[in-house]
C-alpha positions in Angstrom: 116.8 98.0 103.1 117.5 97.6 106.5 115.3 95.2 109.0 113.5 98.4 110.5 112.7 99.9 107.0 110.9 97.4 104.1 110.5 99.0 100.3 107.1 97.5 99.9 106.8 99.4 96.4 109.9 100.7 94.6 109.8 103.4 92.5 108.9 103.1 88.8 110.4 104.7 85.8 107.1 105.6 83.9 105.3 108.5 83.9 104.2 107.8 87.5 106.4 107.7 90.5 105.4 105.7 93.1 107.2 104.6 96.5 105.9 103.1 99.8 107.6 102.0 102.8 107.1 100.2 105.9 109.1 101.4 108.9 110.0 101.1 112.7 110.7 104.4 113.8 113.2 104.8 117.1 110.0 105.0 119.5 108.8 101.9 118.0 106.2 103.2 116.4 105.1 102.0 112.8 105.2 104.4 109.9 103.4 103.6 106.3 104.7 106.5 104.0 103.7 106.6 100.5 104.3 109.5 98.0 103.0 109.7 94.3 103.7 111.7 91.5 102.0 111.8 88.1 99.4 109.8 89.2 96.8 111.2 87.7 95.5 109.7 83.7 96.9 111.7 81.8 98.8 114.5 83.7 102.3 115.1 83.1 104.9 114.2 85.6 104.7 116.4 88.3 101.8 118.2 87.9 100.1 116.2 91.0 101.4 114.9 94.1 100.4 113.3 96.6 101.7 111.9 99.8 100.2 109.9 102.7 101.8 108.8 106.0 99.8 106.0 108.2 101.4 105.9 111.8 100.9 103.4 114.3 102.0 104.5 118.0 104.0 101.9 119.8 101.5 100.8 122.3 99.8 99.3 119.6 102.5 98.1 116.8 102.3 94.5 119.6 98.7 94.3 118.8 98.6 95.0 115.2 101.7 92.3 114.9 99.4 89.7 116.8 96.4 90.6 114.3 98.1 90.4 111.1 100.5 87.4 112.3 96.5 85.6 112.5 95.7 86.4 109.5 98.1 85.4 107.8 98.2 82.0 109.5 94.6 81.3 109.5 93.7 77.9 107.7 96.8 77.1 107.8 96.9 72.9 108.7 100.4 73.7 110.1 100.2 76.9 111.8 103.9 76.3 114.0 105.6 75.3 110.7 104.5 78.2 109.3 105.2 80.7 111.2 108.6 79.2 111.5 109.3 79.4 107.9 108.1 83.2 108.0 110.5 83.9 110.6 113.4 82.5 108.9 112.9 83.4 105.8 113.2 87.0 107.0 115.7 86.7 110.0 113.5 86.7 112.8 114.7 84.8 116.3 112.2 82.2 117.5 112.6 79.6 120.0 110.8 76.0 119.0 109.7 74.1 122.4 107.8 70.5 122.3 106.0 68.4 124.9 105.0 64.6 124.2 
């Protein structure tokens, strides 16, 4: 998938279906979109469905990137080495800058 699209949950082959995904849209908004079928115990494939979109505008994607970028380093002992490996790891530009 492409940097402005993650596959958080690919699809199974059981007897439930189940895909999420994580995207930018071209407003920069964030777009959670999860669809399920056969989820129900029991029921046969494709008698329920169900799908659920979360969207972030993009006046507040910056906001929700600070606030999960802090939880995820919290406790950390080495929060800048950290962070630094989470942005290579997935391709993200940063800039390191030290004072003595």
């Amino acid at each position: 998938m492409s940097p402005e699209k993650l596959e958080l949950r690919r699809p199974s082959d059981g007897a439930c279906y189940r895909r999420v995904t994580l995207a930018i849209e071209r407003d920069g908004a964030l777009t959670l979109h999860e669809h399920e079928i056969g989820a129900g115990q029991g029921d046969a494939w494709g008698q329920d469905e169900q799908e659920f979109t979360l969207s972030i505008p993009p006046d507040q994607v910056s906001r929700l990137a600070l606030i999960l970028a802090g939880e995820m380093l919290k406790g950390e002992r080495e929060v800048a080495k950290r962070l630094t490996e989470i942005c290579e790891a997935n391709d993200v530009d940063c800039r390191i800058a030290c004072w003595s």
